[in-house]
C-alpha angles and dihedrals in degrees: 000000000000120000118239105273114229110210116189118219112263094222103035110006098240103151105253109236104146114032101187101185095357089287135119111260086215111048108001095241107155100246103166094109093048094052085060101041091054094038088051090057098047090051085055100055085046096060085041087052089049099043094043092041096049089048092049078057102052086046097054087042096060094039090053099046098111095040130103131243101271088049097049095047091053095048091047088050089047092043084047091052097041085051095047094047088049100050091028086129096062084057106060 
């Protein structure tokens, strides 16, 4: 599930929560193409986090196959880590 977005106004940085007619509520600046813009790469980085993260868990997978539970937990729980720390910006 993707997190709530927080897009800063272009012309005077007030967090856009509410856009009535594509424009900023605090200074009237048109932001509708901003707001797509920002919303389109976060969709990107998304798709990147969830490629690179299934594949992370295919790889683990097959290196783990002949462990045993302990030691499969703990790989899952150090790939989930090393995934988290490198990504750590997407999820802010």
């Amino acid at each position: 599930m993707p997190l709530r977005l927080k897009i800063a106004c272009p012309g005077c940085g007030a967090w856009l929560v509410r856009k009535p007619g594509g424009r900023c509520p605090a200074c009237g600046v048109e932001v509708a193409r901003h707001v797509a813009e920002a919303r389109s790469r976060e969709e990107s980085i998304e798709r990147v986090v969830a490629v690179i993260g299934t594949g992370l868990v295919v790889l683990v997978f097959a290196l783990t196959m002949g462990l045993g539970l302990v030691e499969g937990v703990l790989a899952y729980a150090g790939t989930g880590a090393a995934m988290f720390l490198l990504a750590r910006k997407t999820f802010r």
